[in-house]
C-alpha positions in Angstrom: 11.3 -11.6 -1.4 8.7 -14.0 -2.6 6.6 -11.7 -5.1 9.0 -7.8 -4.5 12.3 -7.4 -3.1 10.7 -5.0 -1.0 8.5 -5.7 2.2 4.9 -5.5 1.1 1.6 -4.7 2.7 -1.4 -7.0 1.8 -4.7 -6.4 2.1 -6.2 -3.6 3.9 -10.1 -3.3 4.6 -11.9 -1.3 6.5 -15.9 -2.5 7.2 -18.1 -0.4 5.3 -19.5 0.8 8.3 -16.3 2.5 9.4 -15.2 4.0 6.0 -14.8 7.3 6.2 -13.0 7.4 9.9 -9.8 7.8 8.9 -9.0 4.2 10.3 -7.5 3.3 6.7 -4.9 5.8 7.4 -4.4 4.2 11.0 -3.8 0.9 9.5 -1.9 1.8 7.0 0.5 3.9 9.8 0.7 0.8 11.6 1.7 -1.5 8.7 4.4 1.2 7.7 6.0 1.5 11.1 6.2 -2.3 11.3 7.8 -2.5 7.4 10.5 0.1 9.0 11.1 -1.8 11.8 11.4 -4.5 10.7 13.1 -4.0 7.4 15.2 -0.4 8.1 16.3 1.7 5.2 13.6 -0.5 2.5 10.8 0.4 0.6 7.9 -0.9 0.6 5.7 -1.8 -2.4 2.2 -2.7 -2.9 -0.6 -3.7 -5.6 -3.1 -1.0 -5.1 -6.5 -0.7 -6.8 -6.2 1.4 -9.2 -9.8 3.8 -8.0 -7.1 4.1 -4.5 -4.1 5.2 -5.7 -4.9 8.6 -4.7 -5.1 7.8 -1.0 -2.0 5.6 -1.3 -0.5 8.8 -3.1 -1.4 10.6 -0.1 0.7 8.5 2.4 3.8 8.6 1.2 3.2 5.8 -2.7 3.8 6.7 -5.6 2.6 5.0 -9.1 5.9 2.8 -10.7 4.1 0.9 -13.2 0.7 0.8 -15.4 -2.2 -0.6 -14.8 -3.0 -4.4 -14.1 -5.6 -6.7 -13.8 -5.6 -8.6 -10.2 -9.0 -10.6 -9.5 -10.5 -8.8 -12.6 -10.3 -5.3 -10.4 -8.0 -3.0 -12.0 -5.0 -2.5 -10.0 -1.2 -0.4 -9.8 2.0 -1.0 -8.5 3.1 1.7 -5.9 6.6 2.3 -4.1 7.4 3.9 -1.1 11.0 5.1 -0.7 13.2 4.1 2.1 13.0 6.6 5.2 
């Protein structure tokens, strides 16, 4: 409730010596799980950079706005429906 009236995930980062393993996906799966629980029957948006809005796409986001600056990186603002 402080920035979306959805639950939100922050930042995710893998180091770069694990990119590549799939562990975005596992943390992403495990911040998911935790909105749901949490908050049943919600959303949940995020402020993805813009270059990963494919992957985000791939779990489950989609794109609900245009893109943004954030810290001078472009950036978009992606929904996931309520399960």
């Amino acid at each position: 409730g402080v920035k979306y009236a959805e639950p939100s995930i922050g930042r995710v980062i893998t180091s770069p010596e694990t990119r590549g393993l799939g562990l975005g996906r596992v943390l992403m799966a495990q911040g998911i799980a935790r909105c749901e629980a949490a908050w049943p029957a919600r959303g949940i948006r995020i402020s993805a950079q813009a270059h990963l809005a494919p992957f985000y796409r791939s779990i489950g986001f989609a794109t609900v706005g245009g893109e943004y600056l954030e810290d001078n990186i472009p950036h978009v603002e992606m929904l996931k429906g309520a399960t």
